[in-house]
N, C-alpha and C positions, 0 to 999 in steps of 0.2 A: 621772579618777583614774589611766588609765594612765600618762598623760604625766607624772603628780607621780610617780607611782611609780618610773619612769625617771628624772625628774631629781632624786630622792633617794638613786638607786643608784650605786654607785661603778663609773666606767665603767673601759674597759682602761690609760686611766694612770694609776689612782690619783684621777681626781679626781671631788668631786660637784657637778654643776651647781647645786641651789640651793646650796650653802654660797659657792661662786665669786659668783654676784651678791648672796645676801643676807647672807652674812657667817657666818651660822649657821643654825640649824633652825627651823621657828618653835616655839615655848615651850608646855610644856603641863603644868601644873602637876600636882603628884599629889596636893594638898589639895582641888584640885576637881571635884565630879562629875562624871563623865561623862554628857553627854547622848546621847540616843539618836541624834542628828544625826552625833556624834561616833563613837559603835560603826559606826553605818552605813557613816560614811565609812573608818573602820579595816577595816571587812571589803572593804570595795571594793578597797580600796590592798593587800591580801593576797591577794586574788582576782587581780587585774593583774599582781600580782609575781610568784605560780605560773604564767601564763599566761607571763608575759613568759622565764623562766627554761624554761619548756616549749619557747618558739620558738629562745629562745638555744641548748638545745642539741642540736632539732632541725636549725639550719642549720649550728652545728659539724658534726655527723656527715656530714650533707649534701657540705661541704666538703672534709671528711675521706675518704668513699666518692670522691669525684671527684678525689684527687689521682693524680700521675701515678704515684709510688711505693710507691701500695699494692700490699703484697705478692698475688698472686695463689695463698689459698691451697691450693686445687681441685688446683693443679699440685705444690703441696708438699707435700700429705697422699698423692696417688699415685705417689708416687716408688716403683719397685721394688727390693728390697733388695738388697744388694750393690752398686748403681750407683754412676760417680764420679758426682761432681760436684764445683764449683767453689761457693768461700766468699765472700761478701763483708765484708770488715773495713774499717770506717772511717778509720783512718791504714793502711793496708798494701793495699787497691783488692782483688780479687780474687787469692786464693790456692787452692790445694789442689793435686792431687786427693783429694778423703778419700770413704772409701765409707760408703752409708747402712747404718747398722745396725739403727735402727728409726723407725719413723714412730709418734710418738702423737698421736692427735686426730683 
């Protein structure tokens, strides 16, 4: 059930593995009753897909804590007031001097 339930999910390009080899979903009528074979397997494929979306954005943040340009912010919240410091801006690299005036957080 996991693995159908990943290859029912639209992955990071845009595309979904079963529609790529089978063309479409498989077919499930709404005139026909549901058997209990059928619920069973719907709750499994819901169980795997909160599981799978728990791990997906456990290893985001994962990735996220371990990059290199996470801000450090232990060193930004004890800044002492009045202090320069230097800015960083994305087109203009680092400018200032501007002094702290408050720290929130």
């Amino acid at each position: 059930m996991a693995v159908k339930a990943v290859n029912d999910t639209v992955g990071p390009d845009g595309l979904v593995p079963t529609l790529l080899v089978f063309g479409a979903y498989p077919r499930v009528f709404m005139e026909s009753p549901l058997s209990p074979a059928m619920v069973k397997r719907g709750e499994a494929i819901a169980k795997a897909m909160k599981a799978l979306r728990k791990l997906v954005v456990e290893r985001n943040v994962k990735i996220a804590l371990g990059m290199r340009s996470i801000l450090l912010v232990l060193d930004t919240i004890t800044l002492l007031l009045r202090s320069d410091i230097l800015v960083w801006r994305e087109k203009k690299g680092w400018i200032g001097l501007f002094l702290v005036v408050d720290v929130i957080g």
